[in-house]
N, CA, C and O atoms as CSV, one atom per row, in Angstrom:
chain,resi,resn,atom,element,x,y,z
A,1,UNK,N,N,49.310,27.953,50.337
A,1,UNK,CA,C,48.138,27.304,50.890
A,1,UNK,C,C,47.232,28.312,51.601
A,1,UNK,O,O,46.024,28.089,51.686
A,2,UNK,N,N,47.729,29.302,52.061
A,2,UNK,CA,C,46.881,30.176,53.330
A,2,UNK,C,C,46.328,30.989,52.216
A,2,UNK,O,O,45.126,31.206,52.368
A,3,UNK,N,N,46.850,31.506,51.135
A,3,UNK,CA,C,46.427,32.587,50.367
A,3,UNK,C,C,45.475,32.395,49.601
A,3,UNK,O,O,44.848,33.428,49.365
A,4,UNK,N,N,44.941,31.099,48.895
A,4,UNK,CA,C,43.729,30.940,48.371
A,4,UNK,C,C,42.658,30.782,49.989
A,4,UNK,O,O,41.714,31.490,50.339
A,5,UNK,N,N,43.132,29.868,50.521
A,5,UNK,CA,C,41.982,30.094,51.856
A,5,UNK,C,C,41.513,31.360,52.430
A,5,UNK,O,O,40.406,31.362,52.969
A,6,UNK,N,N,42.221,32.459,52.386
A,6,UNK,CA,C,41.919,34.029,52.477
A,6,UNK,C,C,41.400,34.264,51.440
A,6,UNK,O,O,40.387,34.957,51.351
A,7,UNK,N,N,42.061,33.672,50.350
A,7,UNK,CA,C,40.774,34.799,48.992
A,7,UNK,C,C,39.041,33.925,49.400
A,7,UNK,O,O,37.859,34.239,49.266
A,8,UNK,N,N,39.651,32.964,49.830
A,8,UNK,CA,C,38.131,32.679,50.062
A,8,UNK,C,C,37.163,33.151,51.089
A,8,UNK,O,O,36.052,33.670,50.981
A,9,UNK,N,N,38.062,32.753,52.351
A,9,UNK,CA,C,37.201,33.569,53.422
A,9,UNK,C,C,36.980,34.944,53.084
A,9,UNK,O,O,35.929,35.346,53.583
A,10,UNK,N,N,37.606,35.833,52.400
A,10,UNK,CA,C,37.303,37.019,52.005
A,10,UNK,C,C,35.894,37.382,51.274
A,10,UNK,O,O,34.999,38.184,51.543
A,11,UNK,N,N,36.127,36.285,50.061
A,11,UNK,CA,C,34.502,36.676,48.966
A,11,UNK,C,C,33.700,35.910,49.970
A,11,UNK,O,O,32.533,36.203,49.711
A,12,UNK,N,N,33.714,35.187,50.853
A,12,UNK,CA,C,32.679,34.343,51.542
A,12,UNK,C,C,32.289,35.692,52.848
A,12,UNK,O,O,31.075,35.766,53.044
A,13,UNK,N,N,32.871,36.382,53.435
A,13,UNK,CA,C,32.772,37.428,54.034
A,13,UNK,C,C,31.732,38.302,53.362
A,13,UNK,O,O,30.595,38.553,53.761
A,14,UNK,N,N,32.529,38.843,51.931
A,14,UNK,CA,C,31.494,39.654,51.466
A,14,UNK,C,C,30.138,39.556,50.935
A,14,UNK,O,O,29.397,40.520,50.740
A,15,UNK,N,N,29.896,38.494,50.744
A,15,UNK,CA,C,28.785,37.310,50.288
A,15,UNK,C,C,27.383,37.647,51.704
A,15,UNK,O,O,26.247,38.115,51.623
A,16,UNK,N,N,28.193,37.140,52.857
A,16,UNK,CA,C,27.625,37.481,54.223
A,16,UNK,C,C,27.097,38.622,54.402
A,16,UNK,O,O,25.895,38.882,54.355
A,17,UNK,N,N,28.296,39.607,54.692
A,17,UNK,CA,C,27.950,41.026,54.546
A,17,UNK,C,C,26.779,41.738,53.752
A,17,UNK,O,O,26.303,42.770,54.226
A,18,UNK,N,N,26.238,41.158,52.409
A,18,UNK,CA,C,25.617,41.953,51.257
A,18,UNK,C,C,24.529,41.000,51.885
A,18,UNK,O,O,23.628,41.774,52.205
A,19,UNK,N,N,24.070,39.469,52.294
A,19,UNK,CA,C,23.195,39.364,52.926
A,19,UNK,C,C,22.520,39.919,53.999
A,19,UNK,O,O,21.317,40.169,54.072
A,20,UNK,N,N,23.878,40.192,55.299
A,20,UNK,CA,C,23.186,40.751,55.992
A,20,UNK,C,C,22.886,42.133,55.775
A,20,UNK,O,O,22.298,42.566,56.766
A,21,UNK,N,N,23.038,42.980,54.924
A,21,UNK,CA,C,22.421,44.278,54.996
A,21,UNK,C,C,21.136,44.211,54.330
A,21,UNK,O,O,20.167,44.915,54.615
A,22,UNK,N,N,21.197,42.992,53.087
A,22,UNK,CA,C,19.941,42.338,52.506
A,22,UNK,C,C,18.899,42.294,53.860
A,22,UNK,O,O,18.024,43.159,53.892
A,23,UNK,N,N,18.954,41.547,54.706
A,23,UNK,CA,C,18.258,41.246,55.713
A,23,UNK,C,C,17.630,42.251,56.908
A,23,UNK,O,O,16.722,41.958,57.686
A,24,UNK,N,N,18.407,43.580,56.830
A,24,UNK,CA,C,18.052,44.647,57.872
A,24,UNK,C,C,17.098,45.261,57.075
A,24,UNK,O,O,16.154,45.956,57.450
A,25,UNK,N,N,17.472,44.897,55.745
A,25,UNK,CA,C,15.966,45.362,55.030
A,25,UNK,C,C,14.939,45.015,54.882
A,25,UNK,O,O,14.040,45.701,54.396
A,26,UNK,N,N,14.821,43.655,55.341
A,26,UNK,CA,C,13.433,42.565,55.261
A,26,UNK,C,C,12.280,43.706,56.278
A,26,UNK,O,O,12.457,44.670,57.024
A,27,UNK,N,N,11.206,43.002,55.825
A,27,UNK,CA,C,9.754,42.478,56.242
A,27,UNK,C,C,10.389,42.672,57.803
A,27,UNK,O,O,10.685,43.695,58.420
A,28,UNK,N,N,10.454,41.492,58.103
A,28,UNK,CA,C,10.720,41.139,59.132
A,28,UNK,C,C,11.507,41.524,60.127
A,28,UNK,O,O,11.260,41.036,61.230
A,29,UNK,N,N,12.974,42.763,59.968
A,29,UNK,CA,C,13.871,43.224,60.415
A,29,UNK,C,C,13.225,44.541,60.736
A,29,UNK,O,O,13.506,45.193,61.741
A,30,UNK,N,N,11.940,45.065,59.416
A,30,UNK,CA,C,11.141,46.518,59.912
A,30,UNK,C,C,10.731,46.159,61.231
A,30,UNK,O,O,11.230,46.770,62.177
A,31,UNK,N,N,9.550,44.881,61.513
A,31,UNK,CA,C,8.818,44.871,62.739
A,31,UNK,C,C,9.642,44.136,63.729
A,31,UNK,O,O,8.873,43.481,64.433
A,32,UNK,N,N,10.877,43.961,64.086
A,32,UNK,CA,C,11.359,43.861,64.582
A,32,UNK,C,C,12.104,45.097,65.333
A,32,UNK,O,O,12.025,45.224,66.555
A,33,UNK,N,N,12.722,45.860,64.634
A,33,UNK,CA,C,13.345,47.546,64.816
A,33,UNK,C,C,12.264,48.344,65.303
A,33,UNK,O,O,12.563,49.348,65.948
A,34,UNK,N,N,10.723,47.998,65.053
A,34,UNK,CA,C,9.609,49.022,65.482
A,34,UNK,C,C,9.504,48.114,66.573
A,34,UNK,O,O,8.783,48.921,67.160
A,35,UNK,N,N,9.544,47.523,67.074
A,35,UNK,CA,C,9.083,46.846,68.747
A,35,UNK,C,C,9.990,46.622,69.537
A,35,UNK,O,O,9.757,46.732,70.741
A,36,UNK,N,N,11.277,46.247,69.075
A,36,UNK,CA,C,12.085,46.419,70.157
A,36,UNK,C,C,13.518,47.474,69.816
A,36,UNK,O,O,14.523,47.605,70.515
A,37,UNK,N,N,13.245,48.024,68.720
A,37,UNK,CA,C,15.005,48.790,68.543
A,37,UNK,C,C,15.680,48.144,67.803
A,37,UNK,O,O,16.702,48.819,67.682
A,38,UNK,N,N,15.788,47.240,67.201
A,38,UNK,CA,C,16.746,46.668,67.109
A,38,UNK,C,C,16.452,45.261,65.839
A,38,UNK,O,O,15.444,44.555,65.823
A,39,UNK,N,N,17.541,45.162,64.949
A,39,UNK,CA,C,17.543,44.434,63.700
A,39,UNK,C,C,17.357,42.702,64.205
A,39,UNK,O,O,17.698,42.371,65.340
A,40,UNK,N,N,16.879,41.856,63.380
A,40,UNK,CA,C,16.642,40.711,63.922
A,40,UNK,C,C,17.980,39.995,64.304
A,40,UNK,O,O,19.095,40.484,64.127
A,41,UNK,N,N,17.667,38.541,64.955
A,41,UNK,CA,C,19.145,37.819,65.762
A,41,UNK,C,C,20.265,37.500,63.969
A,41,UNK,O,O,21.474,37.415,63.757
A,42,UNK,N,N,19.178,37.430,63.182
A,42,UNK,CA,C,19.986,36.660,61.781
A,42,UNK,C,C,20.548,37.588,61.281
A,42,UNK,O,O,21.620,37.253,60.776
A,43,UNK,N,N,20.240,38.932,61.162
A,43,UNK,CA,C,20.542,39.840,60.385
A,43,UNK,C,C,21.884,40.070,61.444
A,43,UNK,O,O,22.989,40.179,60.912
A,44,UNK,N,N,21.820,40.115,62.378
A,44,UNK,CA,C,23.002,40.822,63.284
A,44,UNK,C,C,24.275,39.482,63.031
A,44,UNK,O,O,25.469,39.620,62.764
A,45,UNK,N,N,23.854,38.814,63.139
A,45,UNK,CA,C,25.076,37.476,63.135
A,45,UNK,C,C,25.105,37.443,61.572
A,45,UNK,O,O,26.169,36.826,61.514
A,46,UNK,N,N,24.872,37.570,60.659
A,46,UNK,CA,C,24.980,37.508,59.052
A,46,UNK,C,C,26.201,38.876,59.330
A,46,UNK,O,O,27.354,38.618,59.676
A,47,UNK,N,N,25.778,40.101,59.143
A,47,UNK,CA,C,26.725,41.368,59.565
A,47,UNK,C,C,28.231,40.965,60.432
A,47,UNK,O,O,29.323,41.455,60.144
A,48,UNK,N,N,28.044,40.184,61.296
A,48,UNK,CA,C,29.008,40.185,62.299
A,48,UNK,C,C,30.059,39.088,61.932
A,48,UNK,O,O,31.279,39.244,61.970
A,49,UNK,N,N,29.206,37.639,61.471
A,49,UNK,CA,C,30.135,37.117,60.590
A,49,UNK,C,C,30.778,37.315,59.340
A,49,UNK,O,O,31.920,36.864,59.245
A,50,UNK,N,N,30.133,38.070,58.067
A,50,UNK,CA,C,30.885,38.618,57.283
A,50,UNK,C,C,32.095,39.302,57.594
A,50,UNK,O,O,33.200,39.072,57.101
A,51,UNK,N,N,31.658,40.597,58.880
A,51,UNK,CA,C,33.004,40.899,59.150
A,51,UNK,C,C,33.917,40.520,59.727
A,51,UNK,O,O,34.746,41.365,60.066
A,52,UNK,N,N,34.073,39.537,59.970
A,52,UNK,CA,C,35.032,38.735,60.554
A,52,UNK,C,C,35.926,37.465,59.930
A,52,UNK,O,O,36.962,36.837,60.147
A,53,UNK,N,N,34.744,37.532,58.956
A,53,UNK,CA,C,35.401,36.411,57.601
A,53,UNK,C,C,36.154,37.278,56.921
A,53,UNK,O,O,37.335,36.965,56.766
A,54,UNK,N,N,35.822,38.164,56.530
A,54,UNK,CA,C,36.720,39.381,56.036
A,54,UNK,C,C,37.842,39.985,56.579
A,54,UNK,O,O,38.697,40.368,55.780
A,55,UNK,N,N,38.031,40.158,57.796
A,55,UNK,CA,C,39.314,40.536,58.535
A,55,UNK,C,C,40.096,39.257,58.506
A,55,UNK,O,O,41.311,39.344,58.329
A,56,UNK,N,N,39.516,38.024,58.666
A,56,UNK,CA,C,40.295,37.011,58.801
A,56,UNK,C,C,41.035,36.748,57.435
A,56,UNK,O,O,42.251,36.615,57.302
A,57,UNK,N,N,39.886,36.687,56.244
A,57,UNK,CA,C,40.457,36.298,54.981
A,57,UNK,C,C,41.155,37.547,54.645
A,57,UNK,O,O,41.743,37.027,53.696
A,58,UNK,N,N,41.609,38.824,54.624
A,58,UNK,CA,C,42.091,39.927,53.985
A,58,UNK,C,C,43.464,39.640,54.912
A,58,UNK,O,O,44.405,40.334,54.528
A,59,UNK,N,N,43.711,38.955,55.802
A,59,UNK,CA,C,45.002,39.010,57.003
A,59,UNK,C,C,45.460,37.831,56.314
A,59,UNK,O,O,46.365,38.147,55.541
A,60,UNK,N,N,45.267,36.913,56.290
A,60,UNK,CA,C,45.348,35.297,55.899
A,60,UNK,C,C,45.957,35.479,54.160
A,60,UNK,O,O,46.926,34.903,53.664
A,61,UNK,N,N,45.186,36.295,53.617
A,61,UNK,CA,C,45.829,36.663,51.622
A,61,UNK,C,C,47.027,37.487,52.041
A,61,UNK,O,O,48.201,37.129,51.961
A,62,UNK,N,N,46.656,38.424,52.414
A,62,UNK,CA,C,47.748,39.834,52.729
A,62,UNK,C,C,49.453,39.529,53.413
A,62,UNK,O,O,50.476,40.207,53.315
A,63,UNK,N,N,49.169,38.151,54.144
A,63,UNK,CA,C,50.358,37.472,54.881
A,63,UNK,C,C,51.091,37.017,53.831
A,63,UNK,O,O,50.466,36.448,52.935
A,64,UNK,N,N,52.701,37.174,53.691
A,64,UNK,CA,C,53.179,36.438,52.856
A,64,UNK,C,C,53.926,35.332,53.067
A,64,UNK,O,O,54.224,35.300,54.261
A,65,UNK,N,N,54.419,34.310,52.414
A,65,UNK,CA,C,54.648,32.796,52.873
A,65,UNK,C,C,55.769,32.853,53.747
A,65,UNK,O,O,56.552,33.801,53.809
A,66,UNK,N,N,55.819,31.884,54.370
A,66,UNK,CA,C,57.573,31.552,55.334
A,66,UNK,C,C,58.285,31.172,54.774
A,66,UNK,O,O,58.116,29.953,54.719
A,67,UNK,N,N,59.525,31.623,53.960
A,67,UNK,CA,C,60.526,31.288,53.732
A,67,UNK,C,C,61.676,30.321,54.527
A,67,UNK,O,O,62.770,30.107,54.005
């Protein structure tokens, strides 16, 4: 049961991830980085949740069952 739910949170991680780097590239993430430093609120939480769907789902597959 846990191991398809990790393969999922996993591709759903990386899914995130390839958005949010999609997104530090926007329009919108340039004039954001030129006025204050820094990538927009979506782009940072897209990044931050991928990686975390990913540690979760790669721990969650990688675990093996209870005997």
């Amino acid at each position: 049961m846990n191991r398809p739910l990790g393969i999922a949170l996993l591709v759903a991680g990386i899914v995130l991830l390839v958005l949010g780097i999609n997104s530090t590239n926007s329009a919108g993430s340039d004039i954001s980085k030129f006025f204050t430093g820094a990538p927009t609120d979506k782009a940072v939480w897209l990044l931050l949740g991928g990686v975390v769907a990913m540690i979760v789902g790669s721990f969650m597959s990688l675990r093996g069952q209870p005997r």
